[in-house]
Short mmCIF file of the C-alpha atoms (twelve columns), coordinates in Angstrom:
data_MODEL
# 
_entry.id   MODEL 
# 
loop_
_atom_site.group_PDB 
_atom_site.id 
_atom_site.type_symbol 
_atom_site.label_atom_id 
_atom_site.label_alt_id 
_atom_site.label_comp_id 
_atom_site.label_asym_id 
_atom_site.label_seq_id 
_atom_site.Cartn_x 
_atom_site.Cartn_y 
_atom_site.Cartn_z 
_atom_site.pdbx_PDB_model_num 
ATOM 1   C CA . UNK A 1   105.844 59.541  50.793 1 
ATOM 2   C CA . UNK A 2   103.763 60.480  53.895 1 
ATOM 3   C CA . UNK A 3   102.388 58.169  56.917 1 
ATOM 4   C CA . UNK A 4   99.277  59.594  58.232 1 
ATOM 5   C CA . UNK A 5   98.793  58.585  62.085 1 
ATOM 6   C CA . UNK A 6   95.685  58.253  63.734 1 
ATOM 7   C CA . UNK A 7   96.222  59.579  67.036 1 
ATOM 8   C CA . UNK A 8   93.973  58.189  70.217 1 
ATOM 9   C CA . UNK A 9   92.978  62.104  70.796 1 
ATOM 10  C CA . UNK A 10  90.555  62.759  73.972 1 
ATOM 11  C CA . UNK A 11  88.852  65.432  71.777 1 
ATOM 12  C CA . UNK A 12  86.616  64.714  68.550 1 
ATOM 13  C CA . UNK A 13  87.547  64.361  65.599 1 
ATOM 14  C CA . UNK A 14  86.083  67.511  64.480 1 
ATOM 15  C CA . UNK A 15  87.294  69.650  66.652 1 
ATOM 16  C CA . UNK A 16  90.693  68.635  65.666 1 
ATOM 17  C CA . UNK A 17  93.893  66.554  67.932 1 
ATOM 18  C CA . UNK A 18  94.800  69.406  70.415 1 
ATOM 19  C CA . UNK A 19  94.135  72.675  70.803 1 
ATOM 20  C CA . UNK A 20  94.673  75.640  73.839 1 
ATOM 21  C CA . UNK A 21  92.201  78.690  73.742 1 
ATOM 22  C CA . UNK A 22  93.180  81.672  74.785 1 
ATOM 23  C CA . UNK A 23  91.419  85.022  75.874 1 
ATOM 24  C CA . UNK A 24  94.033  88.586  76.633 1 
ATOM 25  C CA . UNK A 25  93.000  89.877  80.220 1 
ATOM 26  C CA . UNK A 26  91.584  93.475  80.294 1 
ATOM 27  C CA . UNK A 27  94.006  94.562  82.913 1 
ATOM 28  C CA . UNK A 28  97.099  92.970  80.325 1 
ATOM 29  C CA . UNK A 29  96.060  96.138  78.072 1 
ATOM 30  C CA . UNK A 30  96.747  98.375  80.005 1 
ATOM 31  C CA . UNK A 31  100.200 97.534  80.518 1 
ATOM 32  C CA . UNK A 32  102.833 99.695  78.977 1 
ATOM 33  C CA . UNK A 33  105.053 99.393  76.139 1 
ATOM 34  C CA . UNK A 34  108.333 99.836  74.527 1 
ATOM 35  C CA . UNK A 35  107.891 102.091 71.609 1 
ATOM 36  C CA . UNK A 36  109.311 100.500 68.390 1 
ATOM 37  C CA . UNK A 37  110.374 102.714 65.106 1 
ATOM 38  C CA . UNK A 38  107.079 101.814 63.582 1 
ATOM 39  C CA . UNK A 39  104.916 103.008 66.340 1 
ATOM 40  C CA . UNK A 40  103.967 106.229 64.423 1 
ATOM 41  C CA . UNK A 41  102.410 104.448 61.828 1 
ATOM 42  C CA . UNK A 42  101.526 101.442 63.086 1 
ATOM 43  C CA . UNK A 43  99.150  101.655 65.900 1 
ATOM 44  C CA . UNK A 44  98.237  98.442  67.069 1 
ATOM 45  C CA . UNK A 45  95.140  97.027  67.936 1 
ATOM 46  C CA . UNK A 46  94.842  95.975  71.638 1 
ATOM 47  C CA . UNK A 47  91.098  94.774  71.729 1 
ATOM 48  C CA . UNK A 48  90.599  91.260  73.043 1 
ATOM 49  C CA . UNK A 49  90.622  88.455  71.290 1 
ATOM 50  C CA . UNK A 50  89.564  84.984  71.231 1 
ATOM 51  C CA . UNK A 51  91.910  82.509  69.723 1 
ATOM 52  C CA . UNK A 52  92.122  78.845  69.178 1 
ATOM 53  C CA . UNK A 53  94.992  77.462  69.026 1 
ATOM 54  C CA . UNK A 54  94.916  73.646  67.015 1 
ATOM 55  C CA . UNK A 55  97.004  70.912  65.760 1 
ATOM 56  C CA . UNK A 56  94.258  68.878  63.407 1 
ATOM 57  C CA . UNK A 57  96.764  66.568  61.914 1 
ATOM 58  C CA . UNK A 58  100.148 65.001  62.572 1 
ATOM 59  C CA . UNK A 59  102.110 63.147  59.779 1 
ATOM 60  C CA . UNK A 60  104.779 61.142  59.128 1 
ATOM 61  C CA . UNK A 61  106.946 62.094  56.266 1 
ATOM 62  C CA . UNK A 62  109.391 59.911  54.811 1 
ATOM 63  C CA . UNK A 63  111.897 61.988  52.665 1 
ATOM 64  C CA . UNK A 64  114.886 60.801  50.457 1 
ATOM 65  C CA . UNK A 65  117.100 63.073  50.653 1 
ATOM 66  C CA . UNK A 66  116.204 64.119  54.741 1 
ATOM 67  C CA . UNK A 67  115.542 61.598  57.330 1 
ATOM 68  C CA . UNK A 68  112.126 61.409  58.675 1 
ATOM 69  C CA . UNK A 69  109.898 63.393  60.388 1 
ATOM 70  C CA . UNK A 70  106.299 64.239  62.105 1 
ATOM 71  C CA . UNK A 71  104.784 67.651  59.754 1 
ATOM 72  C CA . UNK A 72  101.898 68.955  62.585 1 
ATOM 73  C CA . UNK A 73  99.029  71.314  60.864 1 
ATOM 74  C CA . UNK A 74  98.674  74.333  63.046 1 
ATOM 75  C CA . UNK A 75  94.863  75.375  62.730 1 
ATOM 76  C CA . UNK A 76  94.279  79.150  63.773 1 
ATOM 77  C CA . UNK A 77  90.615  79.906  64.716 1 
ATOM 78  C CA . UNK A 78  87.860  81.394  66.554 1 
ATOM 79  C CA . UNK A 79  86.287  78.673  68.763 1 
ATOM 80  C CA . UNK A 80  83.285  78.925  66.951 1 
ATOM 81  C CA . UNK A 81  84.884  77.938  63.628 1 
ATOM 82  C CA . UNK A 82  84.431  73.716  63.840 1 
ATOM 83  C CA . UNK A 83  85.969  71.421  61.562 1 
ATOM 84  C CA . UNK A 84  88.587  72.220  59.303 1 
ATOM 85  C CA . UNK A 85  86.728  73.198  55.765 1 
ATOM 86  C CA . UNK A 86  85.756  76.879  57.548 1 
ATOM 87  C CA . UNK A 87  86.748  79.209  55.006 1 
ATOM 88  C CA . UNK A 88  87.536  81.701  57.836 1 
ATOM 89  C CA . UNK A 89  89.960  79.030  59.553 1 
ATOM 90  C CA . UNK A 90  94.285  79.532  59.117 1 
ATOM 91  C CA . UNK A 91  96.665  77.057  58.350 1 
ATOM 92  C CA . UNK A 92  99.914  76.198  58.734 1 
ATOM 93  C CA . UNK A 93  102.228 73.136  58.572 1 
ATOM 94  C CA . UNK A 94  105.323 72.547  60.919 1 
ATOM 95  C CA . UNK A 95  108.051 70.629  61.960 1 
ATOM 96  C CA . UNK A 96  109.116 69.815  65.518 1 
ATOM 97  C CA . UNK A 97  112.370 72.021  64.941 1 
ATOM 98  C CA . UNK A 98  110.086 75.079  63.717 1 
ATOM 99  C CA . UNK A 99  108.525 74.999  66.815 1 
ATOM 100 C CA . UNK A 100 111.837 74.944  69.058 1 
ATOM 101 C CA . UNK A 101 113.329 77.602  66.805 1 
ATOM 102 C CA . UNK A 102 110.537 79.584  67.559 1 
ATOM 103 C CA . UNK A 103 110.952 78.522  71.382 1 
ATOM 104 C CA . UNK A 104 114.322 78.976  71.437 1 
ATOM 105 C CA . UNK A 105 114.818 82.973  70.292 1 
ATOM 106 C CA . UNK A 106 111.232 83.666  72.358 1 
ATOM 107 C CA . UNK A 107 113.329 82.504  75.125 1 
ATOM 108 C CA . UNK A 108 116.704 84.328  74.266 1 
ATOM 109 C CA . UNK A 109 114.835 87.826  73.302 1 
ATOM 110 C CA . UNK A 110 111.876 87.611  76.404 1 
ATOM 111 C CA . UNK A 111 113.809 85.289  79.214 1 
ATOM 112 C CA . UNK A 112 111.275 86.578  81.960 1 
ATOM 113 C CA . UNK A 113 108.155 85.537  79.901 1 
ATOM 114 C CA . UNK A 114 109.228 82.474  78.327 1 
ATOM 115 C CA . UNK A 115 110.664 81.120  81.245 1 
ATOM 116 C CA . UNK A 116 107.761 79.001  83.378 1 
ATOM 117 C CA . UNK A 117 105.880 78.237  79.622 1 
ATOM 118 C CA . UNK A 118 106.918 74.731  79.266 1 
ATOM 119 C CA . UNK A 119 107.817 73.129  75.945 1 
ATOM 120 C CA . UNK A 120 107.966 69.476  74.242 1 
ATOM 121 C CA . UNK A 121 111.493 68.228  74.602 1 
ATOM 122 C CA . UNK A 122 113.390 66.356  72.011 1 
ATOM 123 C CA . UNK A 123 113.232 62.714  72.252 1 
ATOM 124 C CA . UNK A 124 116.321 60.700  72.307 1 
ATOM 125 C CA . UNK A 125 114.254 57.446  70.886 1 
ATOM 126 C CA . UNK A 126 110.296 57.366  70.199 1 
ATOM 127 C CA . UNK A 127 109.462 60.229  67.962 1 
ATOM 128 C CA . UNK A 128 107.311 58.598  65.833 1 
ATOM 129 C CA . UNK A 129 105.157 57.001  68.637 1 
ATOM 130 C CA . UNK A 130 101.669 57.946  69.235 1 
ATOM 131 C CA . UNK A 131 102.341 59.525  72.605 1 
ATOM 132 C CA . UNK A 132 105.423 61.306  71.471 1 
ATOM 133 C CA . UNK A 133 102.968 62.452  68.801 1 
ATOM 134 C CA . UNK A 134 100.120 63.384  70.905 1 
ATOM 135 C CA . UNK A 135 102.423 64.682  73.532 1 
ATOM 136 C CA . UNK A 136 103.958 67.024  71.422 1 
ATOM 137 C CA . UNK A 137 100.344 68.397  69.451 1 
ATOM 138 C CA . UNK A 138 99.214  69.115  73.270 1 
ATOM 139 C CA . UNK A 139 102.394 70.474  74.285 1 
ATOM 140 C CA . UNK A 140 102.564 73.062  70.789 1 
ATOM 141 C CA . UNK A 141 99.328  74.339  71.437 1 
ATOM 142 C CA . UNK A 142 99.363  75.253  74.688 1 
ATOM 143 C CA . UNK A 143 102.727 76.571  74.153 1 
ATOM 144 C CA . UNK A 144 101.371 79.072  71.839 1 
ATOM 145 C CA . UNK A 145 98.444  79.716  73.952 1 
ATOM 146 C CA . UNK A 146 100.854 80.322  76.760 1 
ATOM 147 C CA . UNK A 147 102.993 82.930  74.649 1 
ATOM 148 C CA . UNK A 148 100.019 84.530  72.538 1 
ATOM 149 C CA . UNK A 149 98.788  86.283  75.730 1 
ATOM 150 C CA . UNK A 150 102.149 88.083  76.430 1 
ATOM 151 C CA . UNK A 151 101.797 91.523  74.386 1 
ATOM 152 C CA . UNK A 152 105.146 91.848  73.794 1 
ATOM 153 C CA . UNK A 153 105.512 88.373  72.535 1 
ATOM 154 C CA . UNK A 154 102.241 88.497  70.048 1 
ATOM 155 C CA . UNK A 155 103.803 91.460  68.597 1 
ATOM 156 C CA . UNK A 156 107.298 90.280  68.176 1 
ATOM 157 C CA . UNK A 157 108.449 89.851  64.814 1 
ATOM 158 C CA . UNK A 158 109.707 86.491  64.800 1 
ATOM 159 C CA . UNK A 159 105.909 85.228  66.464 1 
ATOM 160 C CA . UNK A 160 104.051 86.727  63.289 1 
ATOM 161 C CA . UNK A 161 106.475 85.613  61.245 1 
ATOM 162 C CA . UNK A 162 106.542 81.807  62.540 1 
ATOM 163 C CA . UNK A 163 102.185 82.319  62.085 1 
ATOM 164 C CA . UNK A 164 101.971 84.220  59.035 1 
ATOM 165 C CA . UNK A 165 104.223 87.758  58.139 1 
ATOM 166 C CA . UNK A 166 107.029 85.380  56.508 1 
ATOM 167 C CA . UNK A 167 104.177 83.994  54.091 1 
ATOM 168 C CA . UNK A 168 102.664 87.216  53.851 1 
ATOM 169 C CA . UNK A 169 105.977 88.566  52.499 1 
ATOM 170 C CA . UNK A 170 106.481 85.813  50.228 1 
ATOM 171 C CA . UNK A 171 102.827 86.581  48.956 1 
ATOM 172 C CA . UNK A 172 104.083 90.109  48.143 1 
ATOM 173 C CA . UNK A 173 106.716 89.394  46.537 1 
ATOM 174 C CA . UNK A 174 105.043 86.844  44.127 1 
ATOM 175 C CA . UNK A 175 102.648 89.806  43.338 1 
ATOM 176 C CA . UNK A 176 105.650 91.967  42.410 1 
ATOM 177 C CA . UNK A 177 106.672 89.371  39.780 1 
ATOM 178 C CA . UNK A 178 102.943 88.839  38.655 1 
ATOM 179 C CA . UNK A 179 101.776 85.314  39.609 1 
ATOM 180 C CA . UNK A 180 98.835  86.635  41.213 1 
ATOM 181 C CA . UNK A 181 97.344  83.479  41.464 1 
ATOM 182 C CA . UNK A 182 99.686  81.834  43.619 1 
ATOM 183 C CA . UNK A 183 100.129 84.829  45.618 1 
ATOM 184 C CA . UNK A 184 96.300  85.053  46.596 1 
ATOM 185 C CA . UNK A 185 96.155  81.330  47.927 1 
ATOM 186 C CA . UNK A 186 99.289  82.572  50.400 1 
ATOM 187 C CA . UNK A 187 97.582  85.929  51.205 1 
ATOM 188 C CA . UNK A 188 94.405  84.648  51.755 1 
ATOM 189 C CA . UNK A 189 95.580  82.169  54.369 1 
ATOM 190 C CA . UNK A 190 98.058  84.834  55.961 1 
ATOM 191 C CA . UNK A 191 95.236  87.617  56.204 1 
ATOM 192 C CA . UNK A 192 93.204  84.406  58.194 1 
ATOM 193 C CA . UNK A 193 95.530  84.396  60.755 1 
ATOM 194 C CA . UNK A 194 96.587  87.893  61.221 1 
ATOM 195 C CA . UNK A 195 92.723  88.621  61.854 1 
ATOM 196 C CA . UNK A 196 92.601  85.633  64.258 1 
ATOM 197 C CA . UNK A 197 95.561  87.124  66.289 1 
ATOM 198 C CA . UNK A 198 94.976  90.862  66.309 1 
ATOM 199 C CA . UNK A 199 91.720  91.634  64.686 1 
ATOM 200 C CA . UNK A 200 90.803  93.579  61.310 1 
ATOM 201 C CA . UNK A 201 91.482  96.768  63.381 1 
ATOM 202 C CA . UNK A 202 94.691  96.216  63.691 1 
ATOM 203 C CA . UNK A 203 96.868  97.757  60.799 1 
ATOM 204 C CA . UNK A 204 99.008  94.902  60.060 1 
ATOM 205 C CA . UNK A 205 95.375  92.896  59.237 1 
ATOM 206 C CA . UNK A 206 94.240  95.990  57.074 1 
ATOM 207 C CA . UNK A 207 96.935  95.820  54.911 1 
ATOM 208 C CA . UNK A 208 96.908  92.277  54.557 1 
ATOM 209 C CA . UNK A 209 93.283  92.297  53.218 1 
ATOM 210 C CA . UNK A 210 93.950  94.947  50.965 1 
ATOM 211 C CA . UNK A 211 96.932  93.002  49.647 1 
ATOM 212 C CA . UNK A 212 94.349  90.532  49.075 1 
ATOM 213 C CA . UNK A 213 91.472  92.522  47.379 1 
ATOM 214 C CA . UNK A 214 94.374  93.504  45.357 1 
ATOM 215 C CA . UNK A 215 95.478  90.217  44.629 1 
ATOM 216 C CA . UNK A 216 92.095  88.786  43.883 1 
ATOM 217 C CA . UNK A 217 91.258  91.643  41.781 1 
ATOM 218 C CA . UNK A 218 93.926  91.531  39.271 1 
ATOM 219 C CA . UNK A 219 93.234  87.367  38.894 1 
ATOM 220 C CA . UNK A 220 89.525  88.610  38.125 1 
ATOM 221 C CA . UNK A 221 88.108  86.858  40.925 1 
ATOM 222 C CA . UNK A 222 85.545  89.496  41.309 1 
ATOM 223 C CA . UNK A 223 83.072  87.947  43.368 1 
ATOM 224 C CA . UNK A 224 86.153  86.979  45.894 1 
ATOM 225 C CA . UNK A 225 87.551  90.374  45.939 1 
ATOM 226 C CA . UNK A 226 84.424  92.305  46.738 1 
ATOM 227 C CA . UNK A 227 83.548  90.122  49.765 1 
ATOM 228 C CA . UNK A 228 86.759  91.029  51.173 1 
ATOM 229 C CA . UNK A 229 86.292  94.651  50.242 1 
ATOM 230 C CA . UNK A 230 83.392  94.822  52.074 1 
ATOM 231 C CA . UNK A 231 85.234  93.355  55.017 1 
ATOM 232 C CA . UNK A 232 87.476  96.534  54.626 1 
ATOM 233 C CA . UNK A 233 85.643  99.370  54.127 1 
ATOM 234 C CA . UNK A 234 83.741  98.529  57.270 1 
ATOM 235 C CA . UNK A 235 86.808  99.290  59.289 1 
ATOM 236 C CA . UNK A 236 86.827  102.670 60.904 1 
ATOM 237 C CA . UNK A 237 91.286  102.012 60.556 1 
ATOM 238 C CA . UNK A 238 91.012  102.956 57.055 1 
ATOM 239 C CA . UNK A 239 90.012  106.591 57.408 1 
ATOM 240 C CA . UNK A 240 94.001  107.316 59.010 1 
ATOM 241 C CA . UNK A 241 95.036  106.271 56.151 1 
ATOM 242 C CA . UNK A 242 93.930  107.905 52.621 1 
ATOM 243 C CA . UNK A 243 96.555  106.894 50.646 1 
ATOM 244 C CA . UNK A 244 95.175  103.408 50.794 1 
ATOM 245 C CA . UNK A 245 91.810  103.930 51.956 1 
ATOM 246 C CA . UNK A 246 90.751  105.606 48.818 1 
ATOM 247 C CA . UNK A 247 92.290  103.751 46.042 1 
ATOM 248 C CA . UNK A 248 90.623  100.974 48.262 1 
ATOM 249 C CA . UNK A 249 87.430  102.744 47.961 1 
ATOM 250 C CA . UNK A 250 87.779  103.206 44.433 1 
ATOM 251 C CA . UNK A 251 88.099  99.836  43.658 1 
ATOM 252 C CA . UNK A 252 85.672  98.715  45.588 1 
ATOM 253 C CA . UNK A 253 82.527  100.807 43.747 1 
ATOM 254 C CA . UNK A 254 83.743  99.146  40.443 1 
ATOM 255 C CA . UNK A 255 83.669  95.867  42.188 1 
ATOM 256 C CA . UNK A 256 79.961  96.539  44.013 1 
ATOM 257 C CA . UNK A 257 78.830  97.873  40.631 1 
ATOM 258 C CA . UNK A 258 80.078  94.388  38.902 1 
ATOM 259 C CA . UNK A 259 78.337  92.176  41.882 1 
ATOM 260 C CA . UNK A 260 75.102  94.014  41.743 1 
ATOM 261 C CA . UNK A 261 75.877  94.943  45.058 1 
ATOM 262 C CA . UNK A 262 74.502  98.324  46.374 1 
ATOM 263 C CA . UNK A 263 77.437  101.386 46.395 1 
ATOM 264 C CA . UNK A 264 75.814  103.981 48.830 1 
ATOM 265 C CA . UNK A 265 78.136  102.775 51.606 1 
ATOM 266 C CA . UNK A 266 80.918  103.433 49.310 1 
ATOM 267 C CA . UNK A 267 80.249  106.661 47.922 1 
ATOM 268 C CA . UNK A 268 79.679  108.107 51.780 1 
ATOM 269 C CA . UNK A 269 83.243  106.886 52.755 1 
ATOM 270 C CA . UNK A 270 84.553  108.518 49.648 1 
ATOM 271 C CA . UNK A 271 82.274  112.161 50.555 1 
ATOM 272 C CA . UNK A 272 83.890  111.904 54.113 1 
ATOM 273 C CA . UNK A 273 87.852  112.170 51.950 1 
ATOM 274 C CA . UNK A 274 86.433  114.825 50.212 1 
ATOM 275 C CA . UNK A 275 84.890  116.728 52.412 1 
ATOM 276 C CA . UNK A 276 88.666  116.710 54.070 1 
ATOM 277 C CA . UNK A 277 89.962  117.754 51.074 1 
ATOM 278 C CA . UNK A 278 91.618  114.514 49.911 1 
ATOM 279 C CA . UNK A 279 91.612  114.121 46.370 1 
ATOM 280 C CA . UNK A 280 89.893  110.853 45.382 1 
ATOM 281 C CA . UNK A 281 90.586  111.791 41.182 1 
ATOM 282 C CA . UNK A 282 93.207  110.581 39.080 1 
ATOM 283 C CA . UNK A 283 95.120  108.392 42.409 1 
ATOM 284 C CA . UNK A 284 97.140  105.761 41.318 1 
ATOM 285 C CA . UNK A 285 95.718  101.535 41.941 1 
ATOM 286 C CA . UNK A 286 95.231  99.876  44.904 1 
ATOM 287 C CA . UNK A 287 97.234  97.551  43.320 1 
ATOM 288 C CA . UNK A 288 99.807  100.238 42.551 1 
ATOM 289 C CA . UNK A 289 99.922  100.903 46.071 1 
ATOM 290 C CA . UNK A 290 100.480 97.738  47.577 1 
ATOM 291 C CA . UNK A 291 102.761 96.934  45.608 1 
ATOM 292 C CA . UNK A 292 105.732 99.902  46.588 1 
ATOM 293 C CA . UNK A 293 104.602 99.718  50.355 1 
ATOM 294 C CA . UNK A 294 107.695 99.079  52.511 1 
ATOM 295 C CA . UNK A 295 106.840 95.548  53.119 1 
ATOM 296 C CA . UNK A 296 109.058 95.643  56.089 1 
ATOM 297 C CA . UNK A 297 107.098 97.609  58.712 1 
ATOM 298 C CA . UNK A 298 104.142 95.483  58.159 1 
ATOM 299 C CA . UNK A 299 106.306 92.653  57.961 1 
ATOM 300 C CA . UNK A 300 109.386 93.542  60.139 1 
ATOM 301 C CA . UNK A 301 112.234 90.535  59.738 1 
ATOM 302 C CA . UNK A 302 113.144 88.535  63.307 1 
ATOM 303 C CA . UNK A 303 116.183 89.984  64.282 1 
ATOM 304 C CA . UNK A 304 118.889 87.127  64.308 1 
ATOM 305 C CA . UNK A 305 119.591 85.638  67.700 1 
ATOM 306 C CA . UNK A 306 122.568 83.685  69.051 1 
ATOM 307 C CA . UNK A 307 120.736 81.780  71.218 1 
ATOM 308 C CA . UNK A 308 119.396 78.447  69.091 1 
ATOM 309 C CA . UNK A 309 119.988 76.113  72.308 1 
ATOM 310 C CA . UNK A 310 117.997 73.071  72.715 1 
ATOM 311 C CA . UNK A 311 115.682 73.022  75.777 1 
# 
């Protein structure tokens, strides 16, 4: 059973309760970096990016077996997306004690950045109240706002994987058992938000929309999977990596020949492997491929923390 509460927000209705946007600095990308394990292969996209940060519904849910609790919908967007039935907008739902877990090992693995970003404490008494509510929608946002900008932080396992890389796994593994259906709805919201956060540049974004194309392709949701294809091929990332950029490429002529669509794009991307010698015969799937990639360097695990204090 779920209460819905209409909260007294100061912003419209469409543009949702609360949100917090965010733009990185130029000078933050310059900044160095730790190198992790993955560095070799993953190189990380550090363009800028503008991200909206929005909680466009809070709601009471009465549970039998749990007590009850306020479920917040976490909208990630570009502030140009309005409204909440953009195809190109990111969900995901919450509790109050997602949030503070999320908090609370952000503060135990980066102290020094975490430190002056303020957070919604618990309530003794109240939590159901419209201003604990509203309180607490303003407060999330701007929390994330506040953490997004920190490099470090926005590329910090257990961030992704409180946005997206924990559905994004889940996705995966679906596929590997065959219920590609259910496995695209996940995927396509995860690859929303990765692209929010670090754009399609980024590798971790790549590979999620080729898990998708994948996905959508082997449901035979044609018309789906070429849009994203052409999404893909656009992206200059794919040419460092030819074991998925051609299978990709491959796929995606069949798919522009079924939609009509014109291929010359395609077959010039595919020249530009050959010419370098990269065989583009008798490669195994896309699908194939996604499916045996170490799921773990895309999607690295949060490493456990100690520290699960309350603030």
């Amino acid at each position: 059973m779920e209460t819905r509460r209409s909260l007294s927000s100061p912003v419209s209705e469409e543009s949702g309760i609360w949100s917090s946007k965010t733009r990185l600095s130029t000078s933050e990308s310059n900044e160095p970096r730790a190198l992790s394990p993955f560095d070799g292969l993953l190189r990380r996209c550090e363009s800028e990016q503008n991200v909206l940060f929005e909680v466009v519904e809070a709601r009471i849910v009465c549970d039998e077996k749990t007590k009850r609790y306020v479920l917040y919908t976490l909208a990630v967007k570009r502030p140009e997306h309005l409204g909440r039935n953009n195809s190109e907008v990111g969900e995901i739902e919450r509790r109050y004690s997602d949030f503070l877990a999320l908090y609370s090992t952000l503060r135990h693995e980066f102290p020094q950045l975490i430190a002056s970003i303020p957070f919604p404490r618990k309530a003794l008494m109240g939590n159901f109240t419209t201003e604990v509510i509203e309180a607490r929608c303003h407060g999330f946002a701007n929390f994330l706002s506040d953490a997004y900008v920190n490099r470090e932080v926005r590329f910090s396992a257990v961030f992704s994987a409180f946005l997206f890389s924990k559905d994004a796994r889940h996705g995966h593994e679906l596929m590997t058992q065959g219920q590609f259906q259910d496995a695209s709805c996940i995927l396509l919201n995860a690859y929303r938000i990765a692209e929010k956060l670090y754009s399609l540049e980024d590798p971790v974004a790549f590979i999620t929309v080729c898990l998708v194309i994948a996905c959508l392709n082997a449901c035979d949701n044609v018309k789906q999977a070429q849009k994203y294809a052409e999404t893909a091929v656009a992206v200059r990332y794919h040419r460092d990596r030819a074991d998925i950029a051609v299978p990709l490429l491959i796929l995606s002529q069949r798919l522009y020949a079924l939609e009509g669509k014109e291929r010359s794009a395609i077959d010039k991307e595919l020249r530009i492997f050959e010419d370098e010698r990269i065989p583009i015969v008798n490669l195994p799937t896309l699908l194939a491929i996604v499916l045996r990639i170490d799921i773990g360097v895309y999607y690295p695990f949060p490493s456990p923390t100690a520290n699960n204090s309350t603030p």
